[in-house]
C-alpha positions in Angstrom: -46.5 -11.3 106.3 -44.5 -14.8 106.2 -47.6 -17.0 108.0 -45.9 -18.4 111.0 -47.3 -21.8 112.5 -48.2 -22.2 116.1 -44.4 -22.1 117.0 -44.5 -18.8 116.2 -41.8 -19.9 113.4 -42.3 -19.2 109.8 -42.8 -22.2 107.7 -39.7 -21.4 105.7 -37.6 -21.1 108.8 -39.0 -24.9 109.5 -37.9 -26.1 105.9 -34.4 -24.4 106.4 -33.8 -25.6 109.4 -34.4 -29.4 108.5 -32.7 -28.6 104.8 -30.0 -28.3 106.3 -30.2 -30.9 109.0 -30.6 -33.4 106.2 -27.5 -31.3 104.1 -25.2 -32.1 107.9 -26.7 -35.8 108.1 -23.9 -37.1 105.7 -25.1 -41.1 106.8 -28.6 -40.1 107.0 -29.0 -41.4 110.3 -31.6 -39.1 111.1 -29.1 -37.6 114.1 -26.3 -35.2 113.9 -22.9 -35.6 115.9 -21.3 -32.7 117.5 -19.0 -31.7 114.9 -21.8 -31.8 112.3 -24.5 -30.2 114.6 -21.9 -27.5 115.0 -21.0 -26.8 111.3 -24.7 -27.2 110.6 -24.9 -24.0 113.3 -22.3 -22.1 111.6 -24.2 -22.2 108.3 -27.3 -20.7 110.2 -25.1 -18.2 110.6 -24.3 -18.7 114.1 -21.1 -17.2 114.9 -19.5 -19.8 116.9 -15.3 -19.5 117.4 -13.2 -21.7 115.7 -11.1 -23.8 118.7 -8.5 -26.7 118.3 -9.7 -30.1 118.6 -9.6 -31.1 122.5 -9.8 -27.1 123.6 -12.7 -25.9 125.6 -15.4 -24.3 123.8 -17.7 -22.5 126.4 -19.8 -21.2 123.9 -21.2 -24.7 122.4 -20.9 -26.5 125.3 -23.7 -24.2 126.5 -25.6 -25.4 123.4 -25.2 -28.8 123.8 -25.9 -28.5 127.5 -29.8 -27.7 125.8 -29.7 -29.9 122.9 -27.7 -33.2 124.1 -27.6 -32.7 127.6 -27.0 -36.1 128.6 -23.9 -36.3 126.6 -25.1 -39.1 124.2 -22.9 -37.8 121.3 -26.0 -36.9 119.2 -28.5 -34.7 118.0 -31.6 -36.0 117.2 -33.8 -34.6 114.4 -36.4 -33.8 117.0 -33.8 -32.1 119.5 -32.3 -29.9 116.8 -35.5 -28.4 116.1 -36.8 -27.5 119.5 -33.6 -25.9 119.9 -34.1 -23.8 116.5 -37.8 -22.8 117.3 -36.9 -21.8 120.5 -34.2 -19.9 119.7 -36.5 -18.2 116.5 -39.4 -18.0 119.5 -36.8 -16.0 121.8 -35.8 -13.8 118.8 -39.1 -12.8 117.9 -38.9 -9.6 119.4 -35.7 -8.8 118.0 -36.8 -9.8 114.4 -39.1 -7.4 114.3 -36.6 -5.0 115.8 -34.4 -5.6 113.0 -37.6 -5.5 110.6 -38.3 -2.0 111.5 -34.6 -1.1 111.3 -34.6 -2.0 107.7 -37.9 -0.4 107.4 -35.8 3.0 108.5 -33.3 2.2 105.9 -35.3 1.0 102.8 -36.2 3.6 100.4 -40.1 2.4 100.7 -40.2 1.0 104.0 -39.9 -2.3 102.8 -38.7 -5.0 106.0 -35.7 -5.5 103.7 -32.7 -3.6 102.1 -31.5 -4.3 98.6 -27.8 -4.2 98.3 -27.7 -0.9 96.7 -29.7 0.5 99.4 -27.1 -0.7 101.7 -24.1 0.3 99.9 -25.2 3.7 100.0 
């Protein structure tokens, strides 16, 4: 098993998640602004709807209400990640939820599923 650190996030997770921090931090400012914290989401693979510029966008305002709650325009390296871990934290159940469901479907109970398993 993946040995996960007292955030209860595995170290891998950590070094994806500030990969691709840095990746979004095109001025290397050390902060993200909204539009880059988003597409930085979306490459997590966080489904997020496109919207216009301007239209309301429930979904990550509910985000940013955790991350930059006072509006500043920013996410800071340090905000981004507490969001991440907690959000990995709050999925920990799940995970291993999914883990077993792929047990289920692997031809050796592996916790993953090779393509040709899947395309079966």
């Amino acid at each position: 098993l993946p040995s996960r650190n007292t955030t209860g996030v595995t170290e891998e997770a950590l070094k994806e998640f500030s990969m691709m921090f840095k990746h979004f931090d095109k001025d290397k400012s050390g902060r993200l602004n909204h539009q880059e914290f988003k597409s930085c989401l979306r490459s997590l693979g966080y489904d997020l709807p496109m919207v216009e510029e301007g239209e309301p966008d429930p979904e990550f305002e509910s985000i940013l209400d955790t991350v930059d709650p006072n509006r500043d325009g920013h996410v800071s390296l340090q905000e981004y990640m507490a969001f991440m871990i907690s959000r990995e934290t709050e999925n920990v159940k799940s995970s291993e939820e999914i883990e077993s469901a792929f047990r289920a479907l692997s031809s050796e109970g592996k916790p993953y599923v090779t393509k040709e398993e899947l395309y079966q």
